[in-house]
KEMAR-700326 format. One record per residue (C-alpha): residue number from 1; residue in one letter; x, y, z. Coordinates in Angstrom, 2 decimals. Layout:
! residues N
NODE     i   aa        xx        yy        zz
NODE   NUM    a         X         Y         Z
...
END
This chain:
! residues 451
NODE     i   aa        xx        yy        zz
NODE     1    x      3.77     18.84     -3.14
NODE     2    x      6.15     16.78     -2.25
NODE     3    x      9.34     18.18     -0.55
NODE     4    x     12.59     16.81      0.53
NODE     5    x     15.95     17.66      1.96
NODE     6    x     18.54     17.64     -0.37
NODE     7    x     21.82     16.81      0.46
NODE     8    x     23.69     18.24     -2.66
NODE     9    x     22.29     21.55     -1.51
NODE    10    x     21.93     20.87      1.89
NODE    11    x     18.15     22.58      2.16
NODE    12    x     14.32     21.41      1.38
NODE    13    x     13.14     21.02     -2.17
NODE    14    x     10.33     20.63     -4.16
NODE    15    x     10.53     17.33     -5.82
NODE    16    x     10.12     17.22     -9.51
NODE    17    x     11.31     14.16    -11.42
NODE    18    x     13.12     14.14    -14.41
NODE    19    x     10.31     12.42    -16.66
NODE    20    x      6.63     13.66    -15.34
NODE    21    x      4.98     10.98    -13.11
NODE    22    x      8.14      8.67    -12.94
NODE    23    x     11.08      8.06    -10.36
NODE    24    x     14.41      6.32    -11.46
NODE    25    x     15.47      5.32     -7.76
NODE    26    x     18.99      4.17     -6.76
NODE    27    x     19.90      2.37     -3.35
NODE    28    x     23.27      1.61     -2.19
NODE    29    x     22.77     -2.07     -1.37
NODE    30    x     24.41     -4.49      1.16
NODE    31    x     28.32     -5.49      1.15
NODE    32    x     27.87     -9.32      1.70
NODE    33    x     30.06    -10.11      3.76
NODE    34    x     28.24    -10.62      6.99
NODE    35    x     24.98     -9.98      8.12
NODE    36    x     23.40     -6.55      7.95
NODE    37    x     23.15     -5.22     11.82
NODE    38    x     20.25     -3.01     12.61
NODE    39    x     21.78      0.01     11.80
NODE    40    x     22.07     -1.23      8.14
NODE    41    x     18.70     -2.12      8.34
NODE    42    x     17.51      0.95      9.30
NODE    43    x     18.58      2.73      5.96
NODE    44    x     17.09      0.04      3.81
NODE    45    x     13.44      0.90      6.34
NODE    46    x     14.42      4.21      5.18
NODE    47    x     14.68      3.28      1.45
NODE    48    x     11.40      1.41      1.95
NODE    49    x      9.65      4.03      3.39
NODE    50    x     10.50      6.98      0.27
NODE    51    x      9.62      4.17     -2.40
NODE    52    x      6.34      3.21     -0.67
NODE    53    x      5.78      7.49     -0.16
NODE    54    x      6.54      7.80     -4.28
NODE    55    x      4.02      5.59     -5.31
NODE    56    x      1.41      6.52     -2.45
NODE    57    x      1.87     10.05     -4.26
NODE    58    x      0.99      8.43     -7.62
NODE    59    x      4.49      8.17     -8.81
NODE    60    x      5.74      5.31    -10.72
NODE    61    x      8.46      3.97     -9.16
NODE    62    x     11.46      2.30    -10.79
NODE    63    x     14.04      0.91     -8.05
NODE    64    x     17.24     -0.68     -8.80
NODE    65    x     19.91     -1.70     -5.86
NODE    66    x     22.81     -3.29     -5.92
NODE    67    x     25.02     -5.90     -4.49
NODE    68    x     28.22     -5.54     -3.73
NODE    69    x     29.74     -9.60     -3.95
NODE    70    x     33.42     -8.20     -4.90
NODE    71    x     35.72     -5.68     -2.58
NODE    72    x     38.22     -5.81     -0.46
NODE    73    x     36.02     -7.32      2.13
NODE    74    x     34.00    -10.38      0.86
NODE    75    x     37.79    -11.60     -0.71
NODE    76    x     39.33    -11.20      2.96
NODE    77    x     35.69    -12.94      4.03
NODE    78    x     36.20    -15.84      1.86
NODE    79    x     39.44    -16.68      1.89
NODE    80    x     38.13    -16.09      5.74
NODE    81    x     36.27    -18.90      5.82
NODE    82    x     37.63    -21.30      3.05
NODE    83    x     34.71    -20.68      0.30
NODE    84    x     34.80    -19.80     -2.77
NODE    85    x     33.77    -15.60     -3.20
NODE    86    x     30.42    -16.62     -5.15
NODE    87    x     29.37    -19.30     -2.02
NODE    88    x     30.43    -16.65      0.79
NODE    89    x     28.79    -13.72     -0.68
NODE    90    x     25.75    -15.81     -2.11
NODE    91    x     25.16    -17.15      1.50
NODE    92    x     25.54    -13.65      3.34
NODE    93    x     22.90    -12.13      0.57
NODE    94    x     20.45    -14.72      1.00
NODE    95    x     20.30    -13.53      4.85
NODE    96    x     19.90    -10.27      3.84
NODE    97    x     16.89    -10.88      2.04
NODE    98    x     15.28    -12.74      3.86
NODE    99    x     15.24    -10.07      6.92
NODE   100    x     14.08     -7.81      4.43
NODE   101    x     11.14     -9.84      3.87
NODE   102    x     10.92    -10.14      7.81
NODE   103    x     10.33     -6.61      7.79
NODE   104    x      8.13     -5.46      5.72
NODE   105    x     10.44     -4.12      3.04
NODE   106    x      9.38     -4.14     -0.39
NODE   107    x     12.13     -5.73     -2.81
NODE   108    x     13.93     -3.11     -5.26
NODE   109    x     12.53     -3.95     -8.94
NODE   110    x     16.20     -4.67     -9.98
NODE   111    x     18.67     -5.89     -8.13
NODE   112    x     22.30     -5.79     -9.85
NODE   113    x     25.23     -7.97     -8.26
NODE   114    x     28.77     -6.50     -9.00
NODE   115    x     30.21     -9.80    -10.25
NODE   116    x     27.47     -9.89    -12.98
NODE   117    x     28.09     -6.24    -14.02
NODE   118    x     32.08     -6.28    -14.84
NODE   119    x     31.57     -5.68    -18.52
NODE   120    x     29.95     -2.24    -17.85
NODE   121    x     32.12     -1.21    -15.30
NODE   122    x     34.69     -1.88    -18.18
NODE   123    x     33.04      0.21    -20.60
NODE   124    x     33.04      3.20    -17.95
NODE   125    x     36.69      3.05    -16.85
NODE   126    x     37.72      3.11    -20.69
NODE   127    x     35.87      6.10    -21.24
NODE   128    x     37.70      7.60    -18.24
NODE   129    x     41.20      6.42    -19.86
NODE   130    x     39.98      7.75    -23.16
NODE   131    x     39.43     11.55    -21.79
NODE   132    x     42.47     11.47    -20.10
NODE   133    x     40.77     11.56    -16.50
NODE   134    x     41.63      7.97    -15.39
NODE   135    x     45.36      7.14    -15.54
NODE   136    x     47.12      3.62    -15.11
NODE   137    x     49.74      2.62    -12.77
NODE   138    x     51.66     -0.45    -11.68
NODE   139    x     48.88     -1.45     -9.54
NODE   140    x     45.56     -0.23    -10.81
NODE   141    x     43.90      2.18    -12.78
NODE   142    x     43.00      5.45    -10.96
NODE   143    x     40.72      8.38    -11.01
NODE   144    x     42.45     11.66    -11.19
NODE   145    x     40.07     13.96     -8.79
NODE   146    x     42.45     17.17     -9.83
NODE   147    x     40.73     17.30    -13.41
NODE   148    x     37.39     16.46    -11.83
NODE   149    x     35.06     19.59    -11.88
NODE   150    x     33.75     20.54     -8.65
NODE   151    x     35.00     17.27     -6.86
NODE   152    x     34.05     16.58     -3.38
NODE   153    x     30.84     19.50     -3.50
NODE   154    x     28.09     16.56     -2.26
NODE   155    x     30.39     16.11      1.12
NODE   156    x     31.50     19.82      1.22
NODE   157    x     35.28     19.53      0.49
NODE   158    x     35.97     22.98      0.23
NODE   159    x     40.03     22.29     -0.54
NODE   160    x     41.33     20.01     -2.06
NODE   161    x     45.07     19.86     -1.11
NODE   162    x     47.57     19.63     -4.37
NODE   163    x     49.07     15.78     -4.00
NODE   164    x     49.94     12.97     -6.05
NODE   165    x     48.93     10.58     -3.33
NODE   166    x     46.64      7.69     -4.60
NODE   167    x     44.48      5.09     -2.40
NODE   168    x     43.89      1.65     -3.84
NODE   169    x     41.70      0.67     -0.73
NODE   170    x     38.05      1.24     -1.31
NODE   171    x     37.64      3.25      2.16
NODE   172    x     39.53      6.55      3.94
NODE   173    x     38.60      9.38      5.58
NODE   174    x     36.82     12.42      4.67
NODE   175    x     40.13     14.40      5.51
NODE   176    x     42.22     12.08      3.30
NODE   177    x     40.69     12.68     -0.56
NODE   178    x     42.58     10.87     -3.53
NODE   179    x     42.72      9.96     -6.18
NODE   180    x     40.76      6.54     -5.69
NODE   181    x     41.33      2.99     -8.06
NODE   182    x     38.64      2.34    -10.63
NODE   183    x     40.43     -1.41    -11.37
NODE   184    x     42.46     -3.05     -9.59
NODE   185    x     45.52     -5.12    -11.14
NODE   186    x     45.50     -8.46    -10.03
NODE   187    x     47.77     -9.56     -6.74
NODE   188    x     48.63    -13.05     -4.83
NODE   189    x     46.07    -11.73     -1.97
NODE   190    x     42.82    -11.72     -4.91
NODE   191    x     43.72    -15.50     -5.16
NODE   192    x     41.23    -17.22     -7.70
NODE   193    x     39.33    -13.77     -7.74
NODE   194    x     39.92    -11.63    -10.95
NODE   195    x     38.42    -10.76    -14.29
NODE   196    x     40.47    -10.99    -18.21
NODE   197    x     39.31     -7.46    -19.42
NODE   198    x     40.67     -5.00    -22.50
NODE   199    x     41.89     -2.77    -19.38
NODE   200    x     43.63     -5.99    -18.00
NODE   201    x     43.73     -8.61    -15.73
NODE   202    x     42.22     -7.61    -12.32
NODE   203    x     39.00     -6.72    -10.63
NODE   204    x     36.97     -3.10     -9.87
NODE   205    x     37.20     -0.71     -7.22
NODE   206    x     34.29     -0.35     -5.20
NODE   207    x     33.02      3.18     -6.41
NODE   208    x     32.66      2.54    -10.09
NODE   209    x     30.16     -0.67     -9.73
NODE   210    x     27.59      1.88     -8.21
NODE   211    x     28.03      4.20    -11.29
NODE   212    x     27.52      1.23    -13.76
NODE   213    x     24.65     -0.27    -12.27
NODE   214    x     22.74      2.42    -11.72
NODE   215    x     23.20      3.99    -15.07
NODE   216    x     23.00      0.22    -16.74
NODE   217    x     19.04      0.51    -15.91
NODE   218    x     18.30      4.43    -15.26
NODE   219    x     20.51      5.84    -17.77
NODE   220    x     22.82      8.39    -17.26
NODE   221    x     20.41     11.03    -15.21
NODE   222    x     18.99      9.78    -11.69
NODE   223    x     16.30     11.07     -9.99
NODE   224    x     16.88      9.85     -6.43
NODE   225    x     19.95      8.41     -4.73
NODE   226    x     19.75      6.68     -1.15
NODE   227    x     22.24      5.55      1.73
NODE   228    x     23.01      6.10      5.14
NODE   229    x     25.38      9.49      5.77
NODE   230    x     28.69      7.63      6.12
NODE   231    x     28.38      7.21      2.34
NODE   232    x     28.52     11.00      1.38
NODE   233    x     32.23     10.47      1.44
NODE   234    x     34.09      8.97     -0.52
NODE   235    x     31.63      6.35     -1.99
NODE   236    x     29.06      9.10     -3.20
NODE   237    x     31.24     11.57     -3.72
NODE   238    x     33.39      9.21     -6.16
NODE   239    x     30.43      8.31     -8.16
NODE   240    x     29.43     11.64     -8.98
NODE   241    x     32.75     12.77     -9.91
NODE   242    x     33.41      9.27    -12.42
NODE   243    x     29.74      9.14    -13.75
NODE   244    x     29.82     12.93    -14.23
NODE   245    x     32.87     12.68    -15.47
NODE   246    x     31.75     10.25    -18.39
NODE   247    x     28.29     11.68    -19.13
NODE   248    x     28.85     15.47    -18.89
NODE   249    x     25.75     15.35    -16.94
NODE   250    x     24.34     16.20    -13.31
NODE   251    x     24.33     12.27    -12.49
NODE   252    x     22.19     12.58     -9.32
NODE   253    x     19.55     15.39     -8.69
NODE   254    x     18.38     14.83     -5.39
NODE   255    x     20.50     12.78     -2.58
NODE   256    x     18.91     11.89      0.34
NODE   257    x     20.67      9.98      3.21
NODE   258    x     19.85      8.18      6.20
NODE   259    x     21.48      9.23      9.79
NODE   260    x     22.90      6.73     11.90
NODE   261    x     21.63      4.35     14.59
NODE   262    x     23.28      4.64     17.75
NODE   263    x     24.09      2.69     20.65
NODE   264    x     24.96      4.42     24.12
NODE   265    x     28.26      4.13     23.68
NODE   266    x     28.33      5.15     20.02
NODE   267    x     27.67      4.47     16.62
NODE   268    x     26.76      1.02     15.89
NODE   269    x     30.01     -0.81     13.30
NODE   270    x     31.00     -4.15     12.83
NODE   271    x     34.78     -2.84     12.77
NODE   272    x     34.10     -1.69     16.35
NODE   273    x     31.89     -4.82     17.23
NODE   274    x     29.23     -3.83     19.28
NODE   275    x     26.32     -4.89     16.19
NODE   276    x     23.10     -6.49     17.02
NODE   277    x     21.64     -8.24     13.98
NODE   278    x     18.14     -8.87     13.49
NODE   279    x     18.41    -12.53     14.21
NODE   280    x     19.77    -11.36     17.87
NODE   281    x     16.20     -9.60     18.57
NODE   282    x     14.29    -12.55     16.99
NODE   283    x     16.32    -14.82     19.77
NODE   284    x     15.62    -12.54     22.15
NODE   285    x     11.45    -12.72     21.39
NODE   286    x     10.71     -9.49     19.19
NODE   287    x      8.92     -9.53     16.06
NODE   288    x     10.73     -8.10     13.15
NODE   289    x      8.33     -5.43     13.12
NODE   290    x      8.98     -4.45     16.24
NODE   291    x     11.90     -3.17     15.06
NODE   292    x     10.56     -1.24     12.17
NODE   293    x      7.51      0.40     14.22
NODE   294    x     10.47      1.40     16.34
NODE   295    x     12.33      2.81     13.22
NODE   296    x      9.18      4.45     12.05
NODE   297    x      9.37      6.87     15.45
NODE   298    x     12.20      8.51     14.40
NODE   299    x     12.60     10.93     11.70
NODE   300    x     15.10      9.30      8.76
NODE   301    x     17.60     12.13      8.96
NODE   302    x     17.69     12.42     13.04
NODE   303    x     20.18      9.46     14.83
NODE   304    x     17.84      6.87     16.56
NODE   305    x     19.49      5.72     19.65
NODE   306    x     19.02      1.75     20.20
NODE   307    x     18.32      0.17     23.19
NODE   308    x     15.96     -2.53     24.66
NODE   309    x     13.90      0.05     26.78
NODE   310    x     13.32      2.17     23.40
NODE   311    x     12.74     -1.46     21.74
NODE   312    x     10.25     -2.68     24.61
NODE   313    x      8.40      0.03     24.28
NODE   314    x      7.96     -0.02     20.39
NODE   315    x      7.11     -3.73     20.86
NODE   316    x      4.39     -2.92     23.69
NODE   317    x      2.85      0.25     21.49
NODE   318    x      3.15     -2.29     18.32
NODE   319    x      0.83     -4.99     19.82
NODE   320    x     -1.49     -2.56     21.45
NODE   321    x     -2.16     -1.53     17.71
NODE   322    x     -2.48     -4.72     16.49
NODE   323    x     -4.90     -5.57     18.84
NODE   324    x     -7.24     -2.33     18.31
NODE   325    x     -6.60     -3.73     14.33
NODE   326    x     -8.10     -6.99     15.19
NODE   327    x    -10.77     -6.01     17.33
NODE   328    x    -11.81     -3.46     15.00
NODE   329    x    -12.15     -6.06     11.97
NODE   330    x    -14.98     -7.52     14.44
NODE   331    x    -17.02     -4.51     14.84
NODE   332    x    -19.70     -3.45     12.25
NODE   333    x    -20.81     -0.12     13.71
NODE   334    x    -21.65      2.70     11.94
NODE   335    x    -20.46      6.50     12.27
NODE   336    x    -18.68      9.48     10.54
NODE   337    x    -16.87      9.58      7.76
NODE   338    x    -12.89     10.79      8.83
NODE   339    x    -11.17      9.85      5.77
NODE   340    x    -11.02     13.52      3.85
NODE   341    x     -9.43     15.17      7.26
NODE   342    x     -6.80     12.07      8.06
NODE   343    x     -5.77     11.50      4.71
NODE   344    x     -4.89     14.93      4.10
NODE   345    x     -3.08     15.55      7.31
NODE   346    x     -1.31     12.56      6.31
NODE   347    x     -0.60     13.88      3.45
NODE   348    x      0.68     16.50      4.62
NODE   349    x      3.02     14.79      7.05
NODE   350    x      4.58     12.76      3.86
NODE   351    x      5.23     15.45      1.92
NODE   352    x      7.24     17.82      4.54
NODE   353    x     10.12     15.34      4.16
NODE   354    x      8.55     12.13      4.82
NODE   355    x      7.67     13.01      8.02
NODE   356    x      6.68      9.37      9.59
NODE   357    x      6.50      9.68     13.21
NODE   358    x      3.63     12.45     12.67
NODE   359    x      2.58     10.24     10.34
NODE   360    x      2.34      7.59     13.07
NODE   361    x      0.63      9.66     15.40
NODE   362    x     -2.33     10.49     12.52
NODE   363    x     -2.78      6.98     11.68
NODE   364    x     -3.35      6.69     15.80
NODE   365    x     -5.30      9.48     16.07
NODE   366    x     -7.37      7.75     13.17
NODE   367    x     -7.66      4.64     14.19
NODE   368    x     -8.64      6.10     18.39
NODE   369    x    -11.34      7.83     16.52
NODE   370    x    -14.51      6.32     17.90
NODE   371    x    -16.65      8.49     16.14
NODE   372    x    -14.92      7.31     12.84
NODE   373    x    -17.10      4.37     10.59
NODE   374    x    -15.52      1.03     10.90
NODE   375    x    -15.31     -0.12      7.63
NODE   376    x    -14.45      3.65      6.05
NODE   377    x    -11.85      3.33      9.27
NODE   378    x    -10.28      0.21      8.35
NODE   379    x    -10.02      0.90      4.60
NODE   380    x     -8.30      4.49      5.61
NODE   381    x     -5.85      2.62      8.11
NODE   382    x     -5.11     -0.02      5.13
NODE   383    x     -4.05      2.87      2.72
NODE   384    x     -1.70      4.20      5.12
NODE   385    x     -0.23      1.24      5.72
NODE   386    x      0.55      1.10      2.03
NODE   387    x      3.65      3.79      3.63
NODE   388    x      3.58      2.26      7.16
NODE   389    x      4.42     -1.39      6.20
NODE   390    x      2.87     -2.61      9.48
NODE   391    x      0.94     -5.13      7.64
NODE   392    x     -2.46     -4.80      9.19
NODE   393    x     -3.87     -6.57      6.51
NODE   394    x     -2.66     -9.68      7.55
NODE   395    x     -3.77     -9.04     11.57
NODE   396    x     -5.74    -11.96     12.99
NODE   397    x     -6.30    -13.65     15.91
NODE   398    x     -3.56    -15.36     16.53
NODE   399    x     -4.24    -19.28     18.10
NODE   400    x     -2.60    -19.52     21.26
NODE   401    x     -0.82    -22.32     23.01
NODE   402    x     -1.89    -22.22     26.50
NODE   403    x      0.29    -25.20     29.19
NODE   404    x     -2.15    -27.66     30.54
NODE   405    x     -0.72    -25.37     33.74
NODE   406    x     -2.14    -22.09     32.70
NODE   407    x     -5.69    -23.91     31.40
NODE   408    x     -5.70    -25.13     35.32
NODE   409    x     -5.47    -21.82     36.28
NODE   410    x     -8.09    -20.48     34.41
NODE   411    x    -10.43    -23.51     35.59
NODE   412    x     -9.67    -22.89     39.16
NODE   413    x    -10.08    -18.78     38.88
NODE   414    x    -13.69    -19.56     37.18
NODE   415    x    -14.76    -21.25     40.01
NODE   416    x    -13.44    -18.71     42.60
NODE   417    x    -15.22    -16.06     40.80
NODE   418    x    -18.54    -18.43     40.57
NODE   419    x    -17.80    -18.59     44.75
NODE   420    x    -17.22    -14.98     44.60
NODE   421    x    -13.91    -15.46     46.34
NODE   422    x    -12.55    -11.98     44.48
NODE   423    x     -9.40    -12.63     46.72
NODE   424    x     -8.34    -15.79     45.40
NODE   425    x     -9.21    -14.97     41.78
NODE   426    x     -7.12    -11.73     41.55
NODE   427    x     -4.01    -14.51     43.02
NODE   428    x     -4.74    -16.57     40.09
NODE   429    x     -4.89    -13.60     37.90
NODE   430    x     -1.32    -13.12     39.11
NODE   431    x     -0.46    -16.46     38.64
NODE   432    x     -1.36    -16.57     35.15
NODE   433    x      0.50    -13.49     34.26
NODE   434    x      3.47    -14.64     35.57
NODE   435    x      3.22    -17.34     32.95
NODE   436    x      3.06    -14.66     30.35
NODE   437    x     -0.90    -14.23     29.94
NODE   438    x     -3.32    -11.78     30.28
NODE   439    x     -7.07    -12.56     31.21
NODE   440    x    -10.04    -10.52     30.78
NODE   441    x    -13.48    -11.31     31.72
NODE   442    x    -15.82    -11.22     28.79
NODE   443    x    -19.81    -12.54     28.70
NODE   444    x    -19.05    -15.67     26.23
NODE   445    x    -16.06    -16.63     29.33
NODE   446    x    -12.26    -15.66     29.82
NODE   447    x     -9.87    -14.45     27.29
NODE   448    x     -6.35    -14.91     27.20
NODE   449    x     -3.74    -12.80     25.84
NODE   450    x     -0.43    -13.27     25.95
NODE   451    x      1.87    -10.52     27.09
END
């Protein structure tokens, strides 16, 4: 039984989906208008993680993410640069993919871009006019959160002072609620960037293209809605109220968010610019996954505090496992079967709020087992990697390029050790792991492995 924390009511719950044995899934996608940093990548691990947990539970799964290519950030970012919106945004969400793929994370089964989905965003904001909830100004249309029932109760907004203030930007703070802009009326600083609708000439707020794309595929009831906590409020908050608002209906029953990463000195934002983007830890010689078994130790609701110590270690624990993997894809030996006690602990682990980092620890404590058969072992450890993401089943020996230096150094330890000159071989031993290599004495001859 499958429980997680709810954010709307701010305690654990059994999940039941709307339909029996089926998930409509939501994920707040990328803004592309720069690359994702690790922190953003984080939440979509997150994301990864709950979809791959679903369907290891025998759920079917249907996912659907969008992506934002219109706000008030990709038009600064593109006028920016000198590019039109489509090239800037298409370029920036073509990165964003592809590290995606880098780690492991399985694509959403539909993926929406705002610029695509203007007609239903349309078709929402008129239905807002029509009930007299949405009002037009000079500048925009706007959502009226005083006749919104129960506004703000996802972030907790106990009072909701009496104003007439409006925001037209698509961000504030959570002590600043107003009413927020649905469309936007077209100005000098949009440039080339605006839509010819029946509710005018203009573009969309941020908050409605999440309601419209998510309902476009899911209808108007969702199961499960994702993103990282910073979205509570205003951006989640302002869909419920607007979809809500249209349908009549609970539009989300279970929220689930992500918590921050962290650097030392703080949360990690591209306003404050102190990001690291996963390109930065490729240049600096760590797999992708890396990062994710690093993600993986921390539970999705705790803050994960980044650094390259934390990293290091993930990386050193990572190929440690990888080599066991390897190693054990060699070995034919018979023993026990595990698989009824691991797979229900982790079980167990996945169901008490996706717990992953116990989950880590049982797929360890699995794979340690010595007692455990190898092939029963291997298919176990393949089955929770259908969670993991790791990718064991693509482990293998990897071919190495050795220097003509470090082959000379093997050469010349042999023969020490064929002199028995254990001195001068444990020098060369040194030598060669200065150069980034391990050696280990086996009966065919020495083995490298780099470090």
């Amino acid at each position: 039984m499958l429980k997680v924390f709810n954010t709307l009511t701010r305690k654990k719950e059994e999940f039941k989906p709307i339909k029996k044995g089926k998930v409509g899934f939501y994920s707040c996608g990328p803004t592309v208008y720069n690359y994702a940093h690790i922190g953003n990548l984080r939440t979509y691990i997150f994301n990864d993680i709950l979809k791959r947990t679903l369907g290891f539970l025998g759920l079917k799964v249907n996912h659907v993410m969008n992506v934002t290519d219109v706000d008030d950030k990709t038009i600064r970012g593109s006028v920016s640069e000198g590019e039109s919106l489509k090239e800037f945004t298409r370029k920036y969400e073509k990165i964003f993919f592809e590290d995606l793929k880098e780690l492991n994370i399985v694509k959403p089964d539909h993926v929406l871009r705002a610029t695509e989905s203007i007609d239903d965003m349309v078709r929402l904001i008129k239905e807002l006019l029509e009930k007299g909830i949405a009002y037009k100004t000079s500048d925009g249309i706007y959502f009226s959160i005083k006749k919104s029932k129960g506004y703000g109760k996802l972030a907790m907004l106990d009072k909701i002072k009496d104003r007439k203030e409006r925001v037209k930007a698509d961000e504030y703070d959570k002590d600043n609620a107003q009413d927020f802009a649905l469309w936007k009326f077209w100005s000098e600083e949009d440039g080339d960037v605006f839509w010819e609708t029946e509710i005018g000439k203009g573009r969309p707020g941020w908050h409605i293209e999440c309601s419209a794309m998510s309902m476009k595929i899911l209808g108007e009831q969702l199961d499960i809605h994702t993103g990282a906590i910073d979205l509570i409020f205003p951006h989640h908050t302002n869909e419920i109220a607007q979809s809500e608002a249209v349908t009549g209906k609970q539009f989300v029953k279970y929220w689930l968010h992500g918590a921050f990463l962290t650097m030392k000195e703080g949360k990690m934002s591209k306003s404050i610019g102190n990001i690291l983007t996963l390109k930065n830890l490729k240049e600096e010689g760590y797999n992708p996954l890396h990062y994710r078994y690093l993600c993986l130790l921390t539970h999705y609701r705790s803050p994960l505090v980044f650094s390259y110590e934390n990293l290091d270690a993930a990386k050193i624990t990572f190929e440690k496992l990888k080599r066991k993997i390897i190693e054990l894809k060699k070995e034919s030996h018979k023993g026990n079967d595990g698989s009824e006690k691991y797979e229900k602990e982790f079980l167990a682990a996945l169901e008490d709020d996706l717990n992953i980092p116990l989950a880590v620890q049982i797929f360890n404590r699995a794979l340690d087992d010595f007692d455990f058969d190898v092939k029963k072992k291997l298919k176990l450890l393949e089955r929770f990697d259908e969670v993991l993401g790791l990718g064991i089943a693509d482990m293998k020996e990897e071919k190495l390029q050795v220097s003509a230096e470090v082959r000379d150094l093997v050469r010349e330890r042999e023969e020490a050790r064929k002199k028995k000159d254990w001195k001068r071989s444990d020098v060369l031993r040194g030598l060669i792991k200065e150069r980034g290599f391990l050696i280990e004495d086996k009966a065919e001859g020495p083995k490298l492995t780099r470090i």
